[in-house]
C-alpha positions as CSV (number, residue, x, y, z in Angstrom):
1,X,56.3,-36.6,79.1
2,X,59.1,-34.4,77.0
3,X,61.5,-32.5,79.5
4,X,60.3,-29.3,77.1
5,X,56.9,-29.5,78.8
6,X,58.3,-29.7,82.3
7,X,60.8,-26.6,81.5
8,X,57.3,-24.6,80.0
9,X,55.3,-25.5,83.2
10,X,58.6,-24.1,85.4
11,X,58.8,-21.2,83.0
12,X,55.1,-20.4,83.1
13,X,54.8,-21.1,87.1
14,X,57.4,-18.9,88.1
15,X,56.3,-16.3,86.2
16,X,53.0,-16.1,87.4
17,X,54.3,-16.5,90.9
18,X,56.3,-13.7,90.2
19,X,53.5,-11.4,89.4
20,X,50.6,-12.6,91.7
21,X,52.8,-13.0,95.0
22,X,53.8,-9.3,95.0
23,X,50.4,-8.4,94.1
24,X,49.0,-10.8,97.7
25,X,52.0,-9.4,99.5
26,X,51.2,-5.4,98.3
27,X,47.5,-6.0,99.2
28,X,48.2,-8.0,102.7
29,X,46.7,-11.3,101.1
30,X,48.0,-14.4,102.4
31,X,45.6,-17.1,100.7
32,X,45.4,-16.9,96.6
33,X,45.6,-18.8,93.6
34,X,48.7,-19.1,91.6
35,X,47.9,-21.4,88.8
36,X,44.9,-22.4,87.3
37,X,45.0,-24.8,84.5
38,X,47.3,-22.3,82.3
39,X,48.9,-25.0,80.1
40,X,46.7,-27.9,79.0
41,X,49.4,-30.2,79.6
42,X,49.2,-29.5,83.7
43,X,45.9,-29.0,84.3
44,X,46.0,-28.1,88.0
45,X,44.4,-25.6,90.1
46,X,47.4,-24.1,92.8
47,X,46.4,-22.4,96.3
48,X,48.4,-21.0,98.5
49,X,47.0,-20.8,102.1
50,X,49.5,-19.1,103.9
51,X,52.3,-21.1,104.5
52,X,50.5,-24.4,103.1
53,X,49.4,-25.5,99.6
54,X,46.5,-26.7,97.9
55,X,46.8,-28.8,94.7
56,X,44.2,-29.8,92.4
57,X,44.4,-31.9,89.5
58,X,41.3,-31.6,86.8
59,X,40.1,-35.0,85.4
60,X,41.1,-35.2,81.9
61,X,42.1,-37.6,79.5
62,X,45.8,-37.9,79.9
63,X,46.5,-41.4,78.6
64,X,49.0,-42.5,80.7
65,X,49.1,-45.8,82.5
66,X,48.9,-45.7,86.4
67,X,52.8,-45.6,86.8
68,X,53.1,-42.7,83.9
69,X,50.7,-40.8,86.0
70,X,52.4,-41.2,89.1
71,X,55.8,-40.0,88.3
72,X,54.3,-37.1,86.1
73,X,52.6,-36.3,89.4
74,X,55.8,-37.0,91.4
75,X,57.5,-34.5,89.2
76,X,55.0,-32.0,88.6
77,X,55.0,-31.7,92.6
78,X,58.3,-31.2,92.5
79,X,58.6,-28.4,90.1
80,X,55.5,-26.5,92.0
81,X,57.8,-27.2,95.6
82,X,61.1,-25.9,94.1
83,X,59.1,-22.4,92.7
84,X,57.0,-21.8,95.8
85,X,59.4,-23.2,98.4
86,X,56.8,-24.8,100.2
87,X,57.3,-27.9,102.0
88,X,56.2,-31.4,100.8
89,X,54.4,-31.9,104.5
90,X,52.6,-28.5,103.6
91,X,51.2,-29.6,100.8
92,X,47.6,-31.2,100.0
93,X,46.5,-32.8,96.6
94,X,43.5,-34.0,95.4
95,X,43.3,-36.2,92.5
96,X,40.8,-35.6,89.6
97,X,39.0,-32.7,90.1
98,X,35.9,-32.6,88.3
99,X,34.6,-29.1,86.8
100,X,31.1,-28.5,86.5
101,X,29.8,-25.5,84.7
102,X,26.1,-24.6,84.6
């Protein structure tokens, strides 16, 4: 995946971190959502459960191979631990996320 996409998913998660985080700390909320599938490129759902995080990835077709996937994980979890400053041992993924809508 192009660099630009990485720096438009670090743009676009900061920003709504920004925003929502004052709104959870101004209402006493410690447990929200901070990113939910925003950019069709990172289609992730992010939790924050007070000092731990929750990250699920939708099922799509993304067309990598196993090893593209990996690192694309690897470094999507890495933009999403440098924004939210949450520990890697604090964190909790789960891998294709299916969606049902009724």
């Amino acid at each position: 995946m192009q660099e630009e996409k990485y720096k438009m998913f670090h743009n676009r998660l900061a920003k709504v971190y920004r925003h929502v985080s004052k709104q959870a700390k101004r209402l006493a909320v410690s447990c929200y959502r901070v990113y939910d599938h925003d950019l069709p490129e990172f289609p992730f759902c992010i939790e924050i459960y007070e000092d731990k995080l929750y990250i699920a990835e939708y099922r799509r077709r993304h067309g990598m191979t196993d090893e593209e996937h990996e690192k694309w994980i690897e470094k999507s979890i890495d933009t999403i631990t440098d924004i939210l400053a949450i520990k890697k041992e604090n964190i909790s993924v789960k891998f294709n996320f299916i969606v049902i809508v009724f």
